[in-house]
C-alpha beads as a LAMMPS data file, in Angstrom:
LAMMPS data file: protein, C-alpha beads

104 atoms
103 bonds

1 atom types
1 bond types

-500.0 500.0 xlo xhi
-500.0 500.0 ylo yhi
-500.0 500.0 zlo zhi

Masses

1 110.0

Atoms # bond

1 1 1 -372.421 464.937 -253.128
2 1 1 -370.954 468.222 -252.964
3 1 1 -373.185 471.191 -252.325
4 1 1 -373.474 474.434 -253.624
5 1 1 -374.492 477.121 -251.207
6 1 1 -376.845 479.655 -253.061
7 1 1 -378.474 483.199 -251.236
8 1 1 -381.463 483.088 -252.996
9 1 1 -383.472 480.162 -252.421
10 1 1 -386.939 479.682 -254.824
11 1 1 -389.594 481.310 -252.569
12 1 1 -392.873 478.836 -253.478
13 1 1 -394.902 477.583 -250.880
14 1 1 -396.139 473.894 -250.349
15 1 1 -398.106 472.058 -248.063
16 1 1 -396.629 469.598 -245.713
17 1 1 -397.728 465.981 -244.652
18 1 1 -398.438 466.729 -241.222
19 1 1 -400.984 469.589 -239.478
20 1 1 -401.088 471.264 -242.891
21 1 1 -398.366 473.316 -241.860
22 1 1 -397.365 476.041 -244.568
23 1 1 -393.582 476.419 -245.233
24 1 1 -391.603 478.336 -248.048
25 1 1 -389.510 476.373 -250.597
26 1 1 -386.380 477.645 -249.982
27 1 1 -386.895 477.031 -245.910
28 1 1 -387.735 473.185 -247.255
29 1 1 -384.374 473.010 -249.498
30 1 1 -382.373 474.279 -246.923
31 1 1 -383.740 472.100 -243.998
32 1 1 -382.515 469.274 -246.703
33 1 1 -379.683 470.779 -247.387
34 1 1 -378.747 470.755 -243.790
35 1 1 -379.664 467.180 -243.087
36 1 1 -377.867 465.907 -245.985
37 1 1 -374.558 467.926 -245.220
38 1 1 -374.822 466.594 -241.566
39 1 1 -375.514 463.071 -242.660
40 1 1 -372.835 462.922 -245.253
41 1 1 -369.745 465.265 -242.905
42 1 1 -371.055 464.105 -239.346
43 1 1 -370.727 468.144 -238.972
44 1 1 -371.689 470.186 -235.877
45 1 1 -374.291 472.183 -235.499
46 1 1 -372.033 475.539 -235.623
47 1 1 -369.921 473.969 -237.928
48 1 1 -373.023 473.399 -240.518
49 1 1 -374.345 477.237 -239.410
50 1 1 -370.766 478.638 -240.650
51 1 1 -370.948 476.745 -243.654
52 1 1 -375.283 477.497 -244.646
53 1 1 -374.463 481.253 -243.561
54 1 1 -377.259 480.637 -240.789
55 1 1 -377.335 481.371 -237.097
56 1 1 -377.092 478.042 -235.179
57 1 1 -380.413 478.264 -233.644
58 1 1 -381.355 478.161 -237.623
59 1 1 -379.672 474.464 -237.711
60 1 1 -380.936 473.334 -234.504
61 1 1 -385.153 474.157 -235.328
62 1 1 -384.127 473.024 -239.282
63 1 1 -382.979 469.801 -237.840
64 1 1 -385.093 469.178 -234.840
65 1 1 -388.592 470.598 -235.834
66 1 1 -388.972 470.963 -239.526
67 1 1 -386.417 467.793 -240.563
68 1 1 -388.855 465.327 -238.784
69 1 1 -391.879 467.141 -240.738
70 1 1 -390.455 466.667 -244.212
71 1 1 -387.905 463.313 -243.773
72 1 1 -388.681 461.636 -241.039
73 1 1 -385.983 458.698 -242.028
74 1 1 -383.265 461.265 -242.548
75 1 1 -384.298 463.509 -239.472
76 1 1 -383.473 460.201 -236.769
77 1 1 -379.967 459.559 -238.453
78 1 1 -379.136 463.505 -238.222
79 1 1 -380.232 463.497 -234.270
80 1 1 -377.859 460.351 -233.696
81 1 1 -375.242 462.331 -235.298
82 1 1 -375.884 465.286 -233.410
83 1 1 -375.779 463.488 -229.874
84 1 1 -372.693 461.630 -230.868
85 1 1 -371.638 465.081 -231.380
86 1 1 -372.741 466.401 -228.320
87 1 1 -371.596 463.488 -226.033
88 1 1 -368.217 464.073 -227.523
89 1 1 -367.982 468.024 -227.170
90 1 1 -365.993 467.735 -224.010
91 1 1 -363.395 466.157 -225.866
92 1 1 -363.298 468.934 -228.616
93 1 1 -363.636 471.850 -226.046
94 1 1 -360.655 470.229 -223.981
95 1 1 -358.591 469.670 -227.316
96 1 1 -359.064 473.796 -228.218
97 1 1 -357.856 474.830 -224.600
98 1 1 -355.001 472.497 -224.937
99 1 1 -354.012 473.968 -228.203
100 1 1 -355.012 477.362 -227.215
101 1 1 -352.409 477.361 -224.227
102 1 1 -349.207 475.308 -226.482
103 1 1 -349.844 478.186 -228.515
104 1 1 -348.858 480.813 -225.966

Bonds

1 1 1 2
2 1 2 3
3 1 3 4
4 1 4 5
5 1 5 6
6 1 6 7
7 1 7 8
8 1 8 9
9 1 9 10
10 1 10 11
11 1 11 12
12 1 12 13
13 1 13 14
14 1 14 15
15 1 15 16
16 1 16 17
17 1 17 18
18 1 18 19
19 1 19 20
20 1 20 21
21 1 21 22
22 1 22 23
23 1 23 24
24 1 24 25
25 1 25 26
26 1 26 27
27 1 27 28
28 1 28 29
29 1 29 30
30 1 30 31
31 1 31 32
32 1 32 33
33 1 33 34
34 1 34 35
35 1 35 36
36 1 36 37
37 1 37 38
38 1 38 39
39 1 39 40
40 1 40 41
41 1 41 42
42 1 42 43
43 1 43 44
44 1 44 45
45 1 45 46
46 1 46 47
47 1 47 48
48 1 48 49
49 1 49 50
50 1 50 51
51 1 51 52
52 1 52 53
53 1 53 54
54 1 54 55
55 1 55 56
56 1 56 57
57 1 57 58
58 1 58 59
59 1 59 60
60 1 60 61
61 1 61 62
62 1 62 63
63 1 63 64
64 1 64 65
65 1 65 66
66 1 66 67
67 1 67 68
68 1 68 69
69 1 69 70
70 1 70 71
71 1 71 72
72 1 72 73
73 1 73 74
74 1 74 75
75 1 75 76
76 1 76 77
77 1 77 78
78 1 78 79
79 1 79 80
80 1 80 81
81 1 81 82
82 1 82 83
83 1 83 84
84 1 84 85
85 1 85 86
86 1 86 87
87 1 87 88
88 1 88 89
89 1 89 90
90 1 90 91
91 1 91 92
92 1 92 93
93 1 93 94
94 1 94 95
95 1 95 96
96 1 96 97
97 1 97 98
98 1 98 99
99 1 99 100
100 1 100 101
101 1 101 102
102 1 102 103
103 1 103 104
């Protein structure tokens, strides 16, 4: 599935399953958007925030707070990708330095 990245996101407003809670359409497609590309790249969370044009905070409440609310299914395979990611950023952060300083 490839995805296409679009600025303006259909503003229509729908009622979730849970607490009744109110959220836009375009904050919906996006939060799917998110978990999909996550689920389907094993992505980061700043590398998915570079690629949605959103801060990573965005990403992180999309996928931890409004994901579960809309896909519950697809939210719990998103937050095992995102601790395999974060048990493994010591590796990435010691592969940058170690290219930073071959560099120099």
């Amino acid at each position: 599935m490839s995805f296409l990245i679009l600025s303006a996101y259909k503003c229509i407003k729908f009622r979730c399953k849970k607490g009744g809670l109110r959220v836009q359409e375009y904050i919906r497609k996006r939060v799917l958007d998110i978990g999909n590309y996550i689920m389907e790249s094993s992505a980061t969370v700043r590398q998915t925030a570079d690629i949605f044009g959103v801060s990573k905070s965005t990403v992180h409440k999309d996928v931890t707070e409004r994901l579960p609310l809309i896909n519950e299914k697809l939210a719990m395979e998103v937050k095992q990708i995102l601790e395999s990611n974060k048990a493994e950023r010591h590796i990435r952060g010691g592969e940058a330095t170690r290219k930073k300083y071959q560099e120099s």
